[in-house]
PDB file of N, CA, C and O in Angstrom:
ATOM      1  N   UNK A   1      -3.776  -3.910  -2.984  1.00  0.00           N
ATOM      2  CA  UNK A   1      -4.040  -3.241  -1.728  1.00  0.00           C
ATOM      3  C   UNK A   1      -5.176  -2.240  -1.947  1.00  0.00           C
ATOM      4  O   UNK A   1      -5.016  -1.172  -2.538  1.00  0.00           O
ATOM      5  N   UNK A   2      -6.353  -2.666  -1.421  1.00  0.00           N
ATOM      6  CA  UNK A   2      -7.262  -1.256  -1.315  1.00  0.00           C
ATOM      7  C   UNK A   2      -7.224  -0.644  -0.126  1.00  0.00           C
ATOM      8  O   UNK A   2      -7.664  -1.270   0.839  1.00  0.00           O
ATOM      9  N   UNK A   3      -6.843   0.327   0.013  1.00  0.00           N
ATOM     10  CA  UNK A   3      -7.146   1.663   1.697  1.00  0.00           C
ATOM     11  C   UNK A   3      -8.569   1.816   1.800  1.00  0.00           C
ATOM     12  O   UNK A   3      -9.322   2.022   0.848  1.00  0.00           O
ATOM     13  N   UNK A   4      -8.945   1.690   3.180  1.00  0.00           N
ATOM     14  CA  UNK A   4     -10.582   1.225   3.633  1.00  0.00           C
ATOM     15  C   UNK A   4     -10.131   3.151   4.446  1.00  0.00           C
ATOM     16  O   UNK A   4     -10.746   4.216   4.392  1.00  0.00           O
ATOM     17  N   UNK A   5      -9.022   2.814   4.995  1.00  0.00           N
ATOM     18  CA  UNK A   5      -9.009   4.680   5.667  1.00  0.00           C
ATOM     19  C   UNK A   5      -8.029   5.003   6.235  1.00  0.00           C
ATOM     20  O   UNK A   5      -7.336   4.183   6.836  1.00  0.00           O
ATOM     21  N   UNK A   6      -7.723   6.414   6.164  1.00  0.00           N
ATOM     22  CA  UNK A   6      -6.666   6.817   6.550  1.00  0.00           C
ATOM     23  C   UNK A   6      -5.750   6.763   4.982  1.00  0.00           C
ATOM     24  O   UNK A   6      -6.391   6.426   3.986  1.00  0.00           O
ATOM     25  N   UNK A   7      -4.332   7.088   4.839  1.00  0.00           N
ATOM     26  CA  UNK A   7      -3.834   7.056   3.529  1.00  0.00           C
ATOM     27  C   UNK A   7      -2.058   6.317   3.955  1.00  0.00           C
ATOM     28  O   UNK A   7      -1.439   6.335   5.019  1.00  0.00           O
ATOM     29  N   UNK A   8      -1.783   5.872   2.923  1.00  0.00           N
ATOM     30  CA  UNK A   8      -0.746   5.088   3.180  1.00  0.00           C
ATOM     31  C   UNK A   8       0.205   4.923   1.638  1.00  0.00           C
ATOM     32  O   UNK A   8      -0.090   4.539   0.506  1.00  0.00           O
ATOM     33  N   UNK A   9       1.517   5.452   2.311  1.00  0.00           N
ATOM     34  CA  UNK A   9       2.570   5.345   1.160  1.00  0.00           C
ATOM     35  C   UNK A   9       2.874   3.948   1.000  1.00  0.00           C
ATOM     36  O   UNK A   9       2.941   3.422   2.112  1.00  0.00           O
ATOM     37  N   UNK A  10       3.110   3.039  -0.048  1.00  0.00           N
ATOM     38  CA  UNK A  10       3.687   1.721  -0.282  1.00  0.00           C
ATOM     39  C   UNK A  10       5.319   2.009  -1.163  1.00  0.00           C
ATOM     40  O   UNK A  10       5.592   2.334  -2.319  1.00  0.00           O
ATOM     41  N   UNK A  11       6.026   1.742  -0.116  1.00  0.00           N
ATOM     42  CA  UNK A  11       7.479   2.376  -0.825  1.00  0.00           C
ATOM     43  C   UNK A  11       8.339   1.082  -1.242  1.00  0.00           C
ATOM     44  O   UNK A  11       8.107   0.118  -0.512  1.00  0.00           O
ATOM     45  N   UNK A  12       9.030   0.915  -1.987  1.00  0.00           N
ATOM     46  CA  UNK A  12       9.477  -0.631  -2.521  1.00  0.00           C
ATOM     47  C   UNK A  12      10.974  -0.043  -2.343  1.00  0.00           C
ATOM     48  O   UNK A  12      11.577   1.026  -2.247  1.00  0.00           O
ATOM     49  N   UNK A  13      11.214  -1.691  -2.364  1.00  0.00           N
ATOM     50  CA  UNK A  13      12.555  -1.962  -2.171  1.00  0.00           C
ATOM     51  C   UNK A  13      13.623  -1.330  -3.529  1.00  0.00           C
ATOM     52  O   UNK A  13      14.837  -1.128  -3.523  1.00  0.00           O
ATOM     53  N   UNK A  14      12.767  -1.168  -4.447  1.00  0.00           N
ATOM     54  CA  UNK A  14      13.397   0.152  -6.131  1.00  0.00           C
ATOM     55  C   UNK A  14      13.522   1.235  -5.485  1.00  0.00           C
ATOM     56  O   UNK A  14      13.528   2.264  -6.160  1.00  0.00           O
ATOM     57  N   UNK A  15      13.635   1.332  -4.263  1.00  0.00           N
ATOM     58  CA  UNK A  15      13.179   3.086  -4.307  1.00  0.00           C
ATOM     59  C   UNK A  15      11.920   4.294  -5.035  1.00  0.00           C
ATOM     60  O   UNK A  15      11.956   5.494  -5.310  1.00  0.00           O
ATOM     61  N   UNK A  16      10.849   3.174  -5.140  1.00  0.00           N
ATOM     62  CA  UNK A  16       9.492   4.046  -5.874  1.00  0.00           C
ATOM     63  C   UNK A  16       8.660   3.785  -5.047  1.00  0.00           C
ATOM     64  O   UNK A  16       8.664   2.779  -4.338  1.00  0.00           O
ATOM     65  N   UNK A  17       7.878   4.633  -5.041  1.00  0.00           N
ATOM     66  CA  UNK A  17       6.532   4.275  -3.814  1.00  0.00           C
ATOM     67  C   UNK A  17       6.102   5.662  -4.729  1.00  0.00           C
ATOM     68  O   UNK A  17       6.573   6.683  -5.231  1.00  0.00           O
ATOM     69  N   UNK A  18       4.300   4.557  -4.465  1.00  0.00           N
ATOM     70  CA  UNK A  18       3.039   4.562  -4.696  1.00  0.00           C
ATOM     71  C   UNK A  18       2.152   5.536  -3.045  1.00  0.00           C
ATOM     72  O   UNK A  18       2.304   5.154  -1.884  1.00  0.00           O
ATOM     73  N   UNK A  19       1.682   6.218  -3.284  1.00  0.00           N
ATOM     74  CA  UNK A  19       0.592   6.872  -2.187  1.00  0.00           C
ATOM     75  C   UNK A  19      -0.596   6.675  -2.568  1.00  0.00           C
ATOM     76  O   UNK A  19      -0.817   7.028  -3.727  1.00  0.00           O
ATOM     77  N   UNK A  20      -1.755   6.070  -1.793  1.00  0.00           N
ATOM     78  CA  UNK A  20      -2.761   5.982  -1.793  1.00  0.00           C
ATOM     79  C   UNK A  20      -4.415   5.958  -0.919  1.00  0.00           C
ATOM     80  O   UNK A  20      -4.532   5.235   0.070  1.00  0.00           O
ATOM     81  N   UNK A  21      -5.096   6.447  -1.201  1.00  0.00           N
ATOM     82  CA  UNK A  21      -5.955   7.169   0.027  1.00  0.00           C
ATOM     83  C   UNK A  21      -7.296   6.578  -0.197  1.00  0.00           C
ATOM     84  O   UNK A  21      -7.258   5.789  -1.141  1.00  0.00           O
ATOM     85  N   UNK A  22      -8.487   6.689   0.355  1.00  0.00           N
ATOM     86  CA  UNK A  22      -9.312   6.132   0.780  1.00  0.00           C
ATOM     87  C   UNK A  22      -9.636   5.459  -0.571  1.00  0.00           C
ATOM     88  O   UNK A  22      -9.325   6.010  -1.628  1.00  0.00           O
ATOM     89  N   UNK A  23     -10.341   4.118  -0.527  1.00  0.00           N
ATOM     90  CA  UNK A  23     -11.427   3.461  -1.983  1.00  0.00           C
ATOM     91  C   UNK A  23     -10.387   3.533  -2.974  1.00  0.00           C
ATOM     92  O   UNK A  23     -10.656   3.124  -4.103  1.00  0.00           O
ATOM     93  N   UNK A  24      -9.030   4.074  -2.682  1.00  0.00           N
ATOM     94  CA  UNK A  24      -7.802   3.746  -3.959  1.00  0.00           C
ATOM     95  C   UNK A  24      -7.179   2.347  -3.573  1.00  0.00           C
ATOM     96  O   UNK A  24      -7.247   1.833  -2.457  1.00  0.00           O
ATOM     97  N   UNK A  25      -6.407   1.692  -4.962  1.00  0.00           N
ATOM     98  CA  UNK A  25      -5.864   0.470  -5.073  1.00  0.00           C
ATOM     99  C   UNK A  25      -4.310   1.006  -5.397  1.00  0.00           C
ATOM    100  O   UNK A  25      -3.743   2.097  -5.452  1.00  0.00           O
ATOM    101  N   UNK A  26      -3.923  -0.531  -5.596  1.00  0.00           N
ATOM    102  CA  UNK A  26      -2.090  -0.121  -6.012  1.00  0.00           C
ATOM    103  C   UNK A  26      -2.259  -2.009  -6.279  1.00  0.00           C
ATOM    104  O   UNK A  26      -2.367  -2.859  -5.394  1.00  0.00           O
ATOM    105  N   UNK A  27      -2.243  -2.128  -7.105  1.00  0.00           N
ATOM    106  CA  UNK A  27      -1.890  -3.569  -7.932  1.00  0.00           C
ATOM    107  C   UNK A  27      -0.243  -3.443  -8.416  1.00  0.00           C
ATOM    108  O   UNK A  27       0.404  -2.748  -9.199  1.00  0.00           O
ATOM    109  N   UNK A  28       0.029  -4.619  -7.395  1.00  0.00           N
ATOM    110  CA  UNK A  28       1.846  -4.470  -7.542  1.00  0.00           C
ATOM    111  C   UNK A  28       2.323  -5.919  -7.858  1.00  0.00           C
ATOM    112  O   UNK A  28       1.471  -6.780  -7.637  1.00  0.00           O
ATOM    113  N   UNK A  29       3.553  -6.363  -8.347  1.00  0.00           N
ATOM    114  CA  UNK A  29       4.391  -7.539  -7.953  1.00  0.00           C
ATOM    115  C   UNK A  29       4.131  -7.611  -6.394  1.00  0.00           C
ATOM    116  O   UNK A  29       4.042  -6.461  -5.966  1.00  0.00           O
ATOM    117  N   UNK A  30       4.016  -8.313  -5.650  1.00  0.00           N
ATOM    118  CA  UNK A  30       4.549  -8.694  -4.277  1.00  0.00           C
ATOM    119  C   UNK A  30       5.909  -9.610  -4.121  1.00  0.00           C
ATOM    120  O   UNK A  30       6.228 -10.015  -3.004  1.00  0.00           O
ATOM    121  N   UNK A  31       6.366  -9.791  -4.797  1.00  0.00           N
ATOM    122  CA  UNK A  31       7.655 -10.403  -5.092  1.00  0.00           C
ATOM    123  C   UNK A  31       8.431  -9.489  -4.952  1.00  0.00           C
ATOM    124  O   UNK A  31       9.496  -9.994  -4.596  1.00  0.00           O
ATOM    125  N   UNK A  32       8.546  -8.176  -5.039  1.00  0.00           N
ATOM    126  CA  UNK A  32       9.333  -6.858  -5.033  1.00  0.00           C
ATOM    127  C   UNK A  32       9.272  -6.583  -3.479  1.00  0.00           C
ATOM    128  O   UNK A  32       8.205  -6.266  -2.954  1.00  0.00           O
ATOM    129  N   UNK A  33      10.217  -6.685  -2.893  1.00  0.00           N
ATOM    130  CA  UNK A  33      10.299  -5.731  -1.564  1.00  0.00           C
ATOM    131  C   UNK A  33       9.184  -4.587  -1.496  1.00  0.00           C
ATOM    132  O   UNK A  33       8.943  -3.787  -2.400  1.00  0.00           O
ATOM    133  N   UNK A  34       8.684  -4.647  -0.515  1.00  0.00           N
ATOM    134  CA  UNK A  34       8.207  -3.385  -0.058  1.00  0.00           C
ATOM    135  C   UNK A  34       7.691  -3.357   1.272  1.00  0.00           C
ATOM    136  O   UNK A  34       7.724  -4.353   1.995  1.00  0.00           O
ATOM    137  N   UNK A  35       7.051  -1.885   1.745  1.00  0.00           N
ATOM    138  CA  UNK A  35       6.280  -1.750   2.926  1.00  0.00           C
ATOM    139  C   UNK A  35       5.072  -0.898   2.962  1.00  0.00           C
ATOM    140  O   UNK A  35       4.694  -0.415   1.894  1.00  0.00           O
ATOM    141  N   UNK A  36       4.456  -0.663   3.984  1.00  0.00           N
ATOM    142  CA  UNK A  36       3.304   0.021   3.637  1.00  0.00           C
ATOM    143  C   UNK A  36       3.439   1.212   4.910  1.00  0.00           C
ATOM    144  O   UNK A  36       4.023   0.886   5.943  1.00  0.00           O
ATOM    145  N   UNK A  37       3.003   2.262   4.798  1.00  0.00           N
ATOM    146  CA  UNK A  37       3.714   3.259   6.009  1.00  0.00           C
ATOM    147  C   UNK A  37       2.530   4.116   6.100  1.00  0.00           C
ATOM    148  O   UNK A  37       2.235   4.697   5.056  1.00  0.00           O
ATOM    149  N   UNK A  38       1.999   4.262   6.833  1.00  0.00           N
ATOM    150  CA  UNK A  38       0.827   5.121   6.907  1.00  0.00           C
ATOM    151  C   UNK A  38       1.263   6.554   7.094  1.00  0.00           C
ATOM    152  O   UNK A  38       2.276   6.883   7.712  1.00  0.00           O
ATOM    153  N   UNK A  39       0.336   7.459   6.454  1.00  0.00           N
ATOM    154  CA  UNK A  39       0.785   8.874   6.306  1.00  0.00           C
ATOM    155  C   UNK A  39      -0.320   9.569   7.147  1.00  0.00           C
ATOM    156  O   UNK A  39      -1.395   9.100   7.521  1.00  0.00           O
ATOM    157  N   UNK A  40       0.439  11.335   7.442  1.00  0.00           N
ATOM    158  CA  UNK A  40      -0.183  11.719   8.364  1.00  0.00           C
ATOM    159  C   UNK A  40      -0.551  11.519   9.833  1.00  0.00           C
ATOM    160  O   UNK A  40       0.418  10.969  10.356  1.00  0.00           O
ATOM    161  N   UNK A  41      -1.379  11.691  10.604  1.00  0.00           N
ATOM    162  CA  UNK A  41      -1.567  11.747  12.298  1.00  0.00           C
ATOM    163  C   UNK A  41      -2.377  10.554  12.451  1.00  0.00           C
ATOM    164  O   UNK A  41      -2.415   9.872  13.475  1.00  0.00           O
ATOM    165  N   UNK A  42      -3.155  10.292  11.165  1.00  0.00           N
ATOM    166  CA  UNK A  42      -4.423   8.774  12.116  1.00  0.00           C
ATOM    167  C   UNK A  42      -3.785   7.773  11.572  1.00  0.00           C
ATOM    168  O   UNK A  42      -3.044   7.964  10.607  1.00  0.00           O
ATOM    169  N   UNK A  43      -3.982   6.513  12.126  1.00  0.00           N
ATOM    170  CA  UNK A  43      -3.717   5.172  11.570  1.00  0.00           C
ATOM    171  C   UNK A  43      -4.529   4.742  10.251  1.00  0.00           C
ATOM    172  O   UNK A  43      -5.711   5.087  10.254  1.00  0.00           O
ATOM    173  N   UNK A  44      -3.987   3.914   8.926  1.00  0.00           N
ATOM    174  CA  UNK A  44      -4.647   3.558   8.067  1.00  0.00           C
ATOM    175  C   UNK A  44      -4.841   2.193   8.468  1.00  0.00           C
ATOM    176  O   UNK A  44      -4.284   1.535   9.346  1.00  0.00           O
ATOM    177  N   UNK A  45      -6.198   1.754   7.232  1.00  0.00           N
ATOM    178  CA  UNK A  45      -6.400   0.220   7.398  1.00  0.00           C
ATOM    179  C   UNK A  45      -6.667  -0.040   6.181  1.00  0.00           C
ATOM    180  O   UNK A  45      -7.524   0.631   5.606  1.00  0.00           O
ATOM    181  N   UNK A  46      -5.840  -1.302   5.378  1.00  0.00           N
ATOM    182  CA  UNK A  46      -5.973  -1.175   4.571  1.00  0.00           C
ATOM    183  C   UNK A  46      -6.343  -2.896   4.219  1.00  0.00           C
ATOM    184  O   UNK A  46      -6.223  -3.645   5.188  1.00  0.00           O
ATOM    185  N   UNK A  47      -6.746  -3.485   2.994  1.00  0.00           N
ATOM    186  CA  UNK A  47      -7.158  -4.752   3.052  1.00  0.00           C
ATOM    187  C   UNK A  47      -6.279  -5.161   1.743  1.00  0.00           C
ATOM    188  O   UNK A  47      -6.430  -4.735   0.598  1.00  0.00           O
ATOM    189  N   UNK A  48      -5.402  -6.022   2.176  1.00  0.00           N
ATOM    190  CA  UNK A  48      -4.439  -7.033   0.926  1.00  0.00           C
ATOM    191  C   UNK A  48      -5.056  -8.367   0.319  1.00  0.00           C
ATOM    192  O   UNK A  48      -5.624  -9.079   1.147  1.00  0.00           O
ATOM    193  N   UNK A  49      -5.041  -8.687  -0.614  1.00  0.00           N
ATOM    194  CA  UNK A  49      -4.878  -9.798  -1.147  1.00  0.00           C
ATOM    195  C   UNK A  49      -3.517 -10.086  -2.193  1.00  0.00           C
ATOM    196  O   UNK A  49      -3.009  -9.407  -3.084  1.00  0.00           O
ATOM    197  N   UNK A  50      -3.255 -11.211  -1.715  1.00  0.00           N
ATOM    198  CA  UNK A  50      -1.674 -11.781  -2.722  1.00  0.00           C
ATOM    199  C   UNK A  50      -2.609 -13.382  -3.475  1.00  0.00           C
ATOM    200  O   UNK A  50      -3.661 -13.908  -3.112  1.00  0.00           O
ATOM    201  N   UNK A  51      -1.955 -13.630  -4.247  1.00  0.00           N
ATOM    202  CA  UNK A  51      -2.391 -15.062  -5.465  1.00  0.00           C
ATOM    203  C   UNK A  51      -0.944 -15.121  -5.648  1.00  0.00           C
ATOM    204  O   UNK A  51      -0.139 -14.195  -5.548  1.00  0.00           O
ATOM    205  N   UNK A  52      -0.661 -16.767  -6.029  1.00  0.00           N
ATOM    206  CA  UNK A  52       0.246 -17.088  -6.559  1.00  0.00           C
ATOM    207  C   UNK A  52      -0.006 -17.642  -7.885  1.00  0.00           C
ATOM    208  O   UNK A  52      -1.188 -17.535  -8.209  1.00  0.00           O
ATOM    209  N   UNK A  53       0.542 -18.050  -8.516  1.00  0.00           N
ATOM    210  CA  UNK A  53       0.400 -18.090 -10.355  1.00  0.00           C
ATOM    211  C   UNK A  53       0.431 -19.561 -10.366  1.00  0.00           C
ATOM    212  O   UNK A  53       0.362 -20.172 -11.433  1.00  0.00           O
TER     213      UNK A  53
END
């Protein structure tokens, strides 16, 4: 996941979450539960890519 803007918590189904803000990444399992929740008053946008093995 890279954040293009705005900042956004990615909280997993472990109960751990990752926060991350503009031009930052978060390289995760996607196999793990999670969500992405935008933080603060503006909307984030953020750009995913998933691969399978």
């Amino acid at each position: 996941a890279l954040v293009l803007s705005g900042r956004v918590r990615i909280q997993f189904k472990t109960g751990e979450a990752v926060s991350i803000g503009p031009q930052e990444t978060a390289y995760f399992n996607s196999s793990v539960g999670h969500i992405y929740l935008a933080e603060g008053e503006e909307d984030a946008e953020v750009m995913v890519v998933m691969s399978e093995r």
